[in-house]
C-alpha positions in Angstrom: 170.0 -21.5 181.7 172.2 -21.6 178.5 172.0 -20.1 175.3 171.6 -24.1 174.0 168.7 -24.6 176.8 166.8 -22.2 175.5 167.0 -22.9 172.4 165.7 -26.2 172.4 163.3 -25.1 174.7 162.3 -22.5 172.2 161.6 -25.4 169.5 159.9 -27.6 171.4 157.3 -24.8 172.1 156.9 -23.9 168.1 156.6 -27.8 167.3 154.0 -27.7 170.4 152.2 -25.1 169.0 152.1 -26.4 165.4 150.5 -29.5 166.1 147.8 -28.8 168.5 147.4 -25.0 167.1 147.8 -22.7 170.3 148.8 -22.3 173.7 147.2 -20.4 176.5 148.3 -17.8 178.3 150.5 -20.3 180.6 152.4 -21.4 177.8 150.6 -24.6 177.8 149.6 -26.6 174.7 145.6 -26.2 173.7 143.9 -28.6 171.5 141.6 -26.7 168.3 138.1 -28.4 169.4 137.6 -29.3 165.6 140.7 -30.9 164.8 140.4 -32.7 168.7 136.7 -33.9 167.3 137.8 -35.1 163.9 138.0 -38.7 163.2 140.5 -40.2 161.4 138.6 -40.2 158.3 136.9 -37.0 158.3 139.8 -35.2 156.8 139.2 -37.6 153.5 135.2 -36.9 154.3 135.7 -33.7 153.2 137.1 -33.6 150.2 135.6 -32.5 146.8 135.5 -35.7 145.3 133.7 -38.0 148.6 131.5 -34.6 148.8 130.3 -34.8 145.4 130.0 -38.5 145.4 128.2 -38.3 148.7 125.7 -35.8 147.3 125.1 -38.4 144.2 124.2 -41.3 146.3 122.0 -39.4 148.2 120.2 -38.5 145.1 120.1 -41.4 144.1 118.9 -43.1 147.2 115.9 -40.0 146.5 114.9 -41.8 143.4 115.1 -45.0 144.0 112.5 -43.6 147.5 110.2 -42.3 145.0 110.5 -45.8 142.8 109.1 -47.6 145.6 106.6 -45.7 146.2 105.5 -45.6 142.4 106.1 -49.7 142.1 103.9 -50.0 145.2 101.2 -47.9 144.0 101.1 -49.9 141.3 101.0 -52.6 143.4 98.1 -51.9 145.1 95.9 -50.2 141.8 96.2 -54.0 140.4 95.1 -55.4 143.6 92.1 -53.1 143.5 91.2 -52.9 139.8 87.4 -54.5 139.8 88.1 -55.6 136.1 91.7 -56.7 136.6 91.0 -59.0 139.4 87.8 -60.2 137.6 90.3 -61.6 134.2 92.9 -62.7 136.7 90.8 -65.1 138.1 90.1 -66.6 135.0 94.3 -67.5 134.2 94.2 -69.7 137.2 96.9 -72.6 137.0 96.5 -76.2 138.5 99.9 -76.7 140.2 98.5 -80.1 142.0 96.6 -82.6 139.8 93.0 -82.6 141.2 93.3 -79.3 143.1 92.0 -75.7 143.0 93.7 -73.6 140.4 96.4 -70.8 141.9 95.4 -67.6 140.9 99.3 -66.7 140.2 98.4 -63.3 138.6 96.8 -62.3 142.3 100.2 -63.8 143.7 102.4 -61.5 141.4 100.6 -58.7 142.3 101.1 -58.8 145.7 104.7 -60.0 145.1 104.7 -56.3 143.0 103.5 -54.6 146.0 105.8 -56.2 148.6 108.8 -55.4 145.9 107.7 -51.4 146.3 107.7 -51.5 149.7 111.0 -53.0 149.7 112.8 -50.5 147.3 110.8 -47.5 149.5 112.4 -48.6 152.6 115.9 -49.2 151.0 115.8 -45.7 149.5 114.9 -44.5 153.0 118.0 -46.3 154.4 120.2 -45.3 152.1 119.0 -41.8 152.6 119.7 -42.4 156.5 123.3 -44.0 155.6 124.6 -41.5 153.3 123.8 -38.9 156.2 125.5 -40.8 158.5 129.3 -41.4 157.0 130.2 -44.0 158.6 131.2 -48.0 157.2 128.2 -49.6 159.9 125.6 -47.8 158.4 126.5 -48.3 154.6 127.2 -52.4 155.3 123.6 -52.5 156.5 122.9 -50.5 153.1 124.5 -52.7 151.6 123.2 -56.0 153.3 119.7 -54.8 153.0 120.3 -53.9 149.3 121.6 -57.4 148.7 118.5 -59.2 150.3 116.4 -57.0 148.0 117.8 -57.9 145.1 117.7 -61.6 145.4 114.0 -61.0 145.9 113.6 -59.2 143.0 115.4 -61.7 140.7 112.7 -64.1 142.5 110.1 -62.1 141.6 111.3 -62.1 137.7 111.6 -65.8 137.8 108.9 -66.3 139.0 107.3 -64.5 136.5 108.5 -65.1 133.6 107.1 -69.0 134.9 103.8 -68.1 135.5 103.5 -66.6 132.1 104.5 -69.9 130.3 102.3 -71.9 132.9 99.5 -69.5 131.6 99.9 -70.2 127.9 100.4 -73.7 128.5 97.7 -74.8 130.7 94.9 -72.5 130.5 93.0 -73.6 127.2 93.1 -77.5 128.5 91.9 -76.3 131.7 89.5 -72.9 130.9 88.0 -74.4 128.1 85.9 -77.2 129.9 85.4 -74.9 133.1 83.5 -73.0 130.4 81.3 -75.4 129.2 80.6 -77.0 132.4 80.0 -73.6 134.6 79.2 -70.7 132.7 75.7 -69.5 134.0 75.4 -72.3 136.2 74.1 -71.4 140.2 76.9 -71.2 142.5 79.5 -70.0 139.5 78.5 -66.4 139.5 82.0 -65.4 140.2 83.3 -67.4 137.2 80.3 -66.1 134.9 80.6 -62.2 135.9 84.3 -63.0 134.6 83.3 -64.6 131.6 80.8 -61.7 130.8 83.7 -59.1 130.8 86.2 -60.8 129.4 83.5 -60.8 126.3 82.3 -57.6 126.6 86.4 -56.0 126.9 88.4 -57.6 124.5 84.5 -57.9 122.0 84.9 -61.7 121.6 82.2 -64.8 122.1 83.2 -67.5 124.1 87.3 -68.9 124.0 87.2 -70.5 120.7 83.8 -69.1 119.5 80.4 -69.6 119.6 80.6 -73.4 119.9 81.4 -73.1 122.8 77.9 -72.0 124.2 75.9 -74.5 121.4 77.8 -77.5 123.6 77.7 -76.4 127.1 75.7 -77.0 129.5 74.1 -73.4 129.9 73.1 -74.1 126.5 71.6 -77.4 127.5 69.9 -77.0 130.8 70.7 -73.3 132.2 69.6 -70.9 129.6 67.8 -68.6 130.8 64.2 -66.7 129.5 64.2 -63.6 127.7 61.5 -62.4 130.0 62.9 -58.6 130.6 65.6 -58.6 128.8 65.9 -55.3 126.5 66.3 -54.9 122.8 66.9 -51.8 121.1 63.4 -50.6 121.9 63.7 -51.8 125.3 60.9 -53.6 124.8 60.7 -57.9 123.0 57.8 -58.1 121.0 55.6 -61.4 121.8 56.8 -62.4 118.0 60.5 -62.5 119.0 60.2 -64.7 121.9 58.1 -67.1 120.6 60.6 -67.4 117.8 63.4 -67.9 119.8 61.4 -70.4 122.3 62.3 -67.8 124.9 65.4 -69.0 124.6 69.0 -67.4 124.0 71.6 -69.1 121.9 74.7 -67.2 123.4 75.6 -64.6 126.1 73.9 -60.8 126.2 77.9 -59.8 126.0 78.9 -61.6 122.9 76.6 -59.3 121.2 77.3 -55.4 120.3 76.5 -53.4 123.5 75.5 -49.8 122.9 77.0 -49.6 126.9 80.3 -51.4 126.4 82.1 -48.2 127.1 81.0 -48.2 131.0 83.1 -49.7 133.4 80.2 -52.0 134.1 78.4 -52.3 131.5 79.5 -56.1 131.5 77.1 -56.7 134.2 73.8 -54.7 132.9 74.1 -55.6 129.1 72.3 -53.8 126.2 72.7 -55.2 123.4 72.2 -52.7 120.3 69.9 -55.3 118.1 69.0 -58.6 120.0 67.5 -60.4 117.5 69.9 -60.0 114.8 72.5 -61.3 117.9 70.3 -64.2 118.4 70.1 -65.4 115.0 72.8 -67.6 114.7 71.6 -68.6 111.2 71.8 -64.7 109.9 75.1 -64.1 108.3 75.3 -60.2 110.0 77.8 -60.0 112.3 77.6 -56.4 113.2 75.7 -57.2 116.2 77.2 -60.2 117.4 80.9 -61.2 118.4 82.6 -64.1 116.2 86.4 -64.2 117.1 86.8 -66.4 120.5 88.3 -64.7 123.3 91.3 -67.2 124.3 94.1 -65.4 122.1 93.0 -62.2 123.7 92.9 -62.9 126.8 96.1 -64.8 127.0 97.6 -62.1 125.4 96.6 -60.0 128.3 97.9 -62.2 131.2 101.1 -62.5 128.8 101.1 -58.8 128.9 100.8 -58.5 132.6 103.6 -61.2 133.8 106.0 -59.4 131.4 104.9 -56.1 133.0 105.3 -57.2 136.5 109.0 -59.0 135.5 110.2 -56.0 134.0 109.5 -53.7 136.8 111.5 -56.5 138.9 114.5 -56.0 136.6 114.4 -52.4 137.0 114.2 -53.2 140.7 116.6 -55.6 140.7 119.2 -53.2 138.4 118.8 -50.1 140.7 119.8 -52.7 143.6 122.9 -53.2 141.8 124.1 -49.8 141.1 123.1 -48.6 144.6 125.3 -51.0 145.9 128.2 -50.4 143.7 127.9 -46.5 144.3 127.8 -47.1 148.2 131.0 -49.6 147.8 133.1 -46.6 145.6 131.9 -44.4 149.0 133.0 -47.0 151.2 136.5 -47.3 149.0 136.9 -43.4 149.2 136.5 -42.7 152.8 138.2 -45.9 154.0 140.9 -46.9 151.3 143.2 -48.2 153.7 140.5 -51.5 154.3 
């Protein structure tokens, strides 16, 4: 063989050796099991930058797992509030003319619960994805983080609806449903709700105490005194034959000495029920004069804006999880 041979033969063995890393004891080329193994984009994988933005998203994808879980317990402690459901039930809205209201605040609620077991499930994907490294698993990231958001917008517009369908129909509709049902046999459901909405916001009737003087508790369904309490737990024969055994408004639009229990609503003790009664006495201090409809407005007002906010939160962490998962995307695959 010639000196020109072997030279060439000589280079094509170094060139051998520097691109698969070694040869064996044959002289034959031998592939490094890493670099045989590595895909085309690990090399970039593994770079400071895609590490560090790597380790972010899967940080975030951490929060936004313990978000849901926090939105969905909320979720379900408005569900299973005794005294929430009881005032929700009282903002129903007549979609249809001549049809059951919609308890919309009972909807929302559970709209608020589905919404925090969507963002705990997304945060458990994205977890998954960001382990994975590869473009399938972030485009169903990003898919699923898409569909998420467009329910939360849904859940803020709807919302933001129900709250001005609250403030618009339920005076015209509550006010009348009042007068016709409080205290009436087969409205105990409506009357318990009535009775703490009274006794929590420490208000008599929606626009006051007319209310009761023209309704039809007042006209056919009041009730006797017989075993009610006063302060001295006891009525003295004197006070019922001067009220005709007869009450002129609610136990709960007076001053309860037990309206700090969580149920006081329903059990009642008024702290002087005779001053209460007297509708003619110009002490106040035991009875309730302010109506209750501003109050308790306010309230359902209070908890549509809560449960639209906590969409928009939702709805914003969508959006920056799926801009962070596209700049990962971009990194590891800039060529597509």
């Amino acid at each position: 063989m010639s000196r020109k041979e072997n030279l060439s033969s000589l280079s094509d063995s170094i060139n051998t050796v520097n691109r698969y890393g070694r040869t064996n004891s044959y002289g034959k080329a031998v592939k490094h099991s890493s670099l045989a193994k590595l895909r085309p984009d690990q090399g970039v994988y593994r770079t400071p930058e895609v590490k560090a933005l790597r380790a972010f998203v899967g940080v975030y994808n951490m929060l936004f797992w313990i978000t849901g879980a926090a939105v969905f317990s909320l979720g379900v402690s408005c569900l299973l509030d005794i005294q929430t459901e009881e005032l929700s039930t009282l903002l129903q809205v007549e979609l249809v003319p001549y049809q059951p209201g919609v308890p919309v605040l009972y909807w929302l609620y559970l709209g608020l619960l589905l919404a925090g077991s969507i963002i705990f499930i997304t945060g458990f994907m994205g977890c998954w994805s960001s382990m994975q490294g590869n473009s399938t698993a972030a485009m169903l990231y990003i898919m699923l983080l898409l569909i998420s958001c467009i329910g939360e917008i849904s859940l803020t517009a709807i919302a933001i609806i129900s709250r001005d369908l609250i403030l618009e129909r339920t005076e015209q509709e509550l006010v009348p449903k009042l007068k016709m049902n409080y205290n009436i046999p087969g409205h105990d459901g409506f009357s318990r709700s009535i009775d703490l909405m009274q006794t929590k916001f420490e208000c008599c009737g929606l626009g006051g105490l007319n209310d009761y003087t023209l309704s039809t508790w007042s006209r056919e369904g009041i009730p006797s005194l017989e075993g009610i309490p006063s302060r001295d737990n006891i009525l003295s024969r004197n006070e019922k034959e001067g009220w005709k055994a007869r009450l002129k408004v609610p136990l709960t639009c007076c001053a309860l000495t037990n309206s700090h229990e969580l149920t006081g609503y329903l059990d009642p003790k008024p702290s002087d029920l005779s001053k209460c009664q007297d509708l003619s006495s110009r002490t106040i201090l035991a009875r309730y004069t302010d109506g209750c409809l501003d109050k308790l407005l306010s309230w359902g007002e209070g908890q549509c804006i809560m449960i639209a906010g906590v969409a928009v939160g939702g709805a914003v962490l969508h959006i920056l999880g799926i801009v962070l998962t596209c700049c990962l995307l971009q990194k590891l695959h800039p060529s597509q």
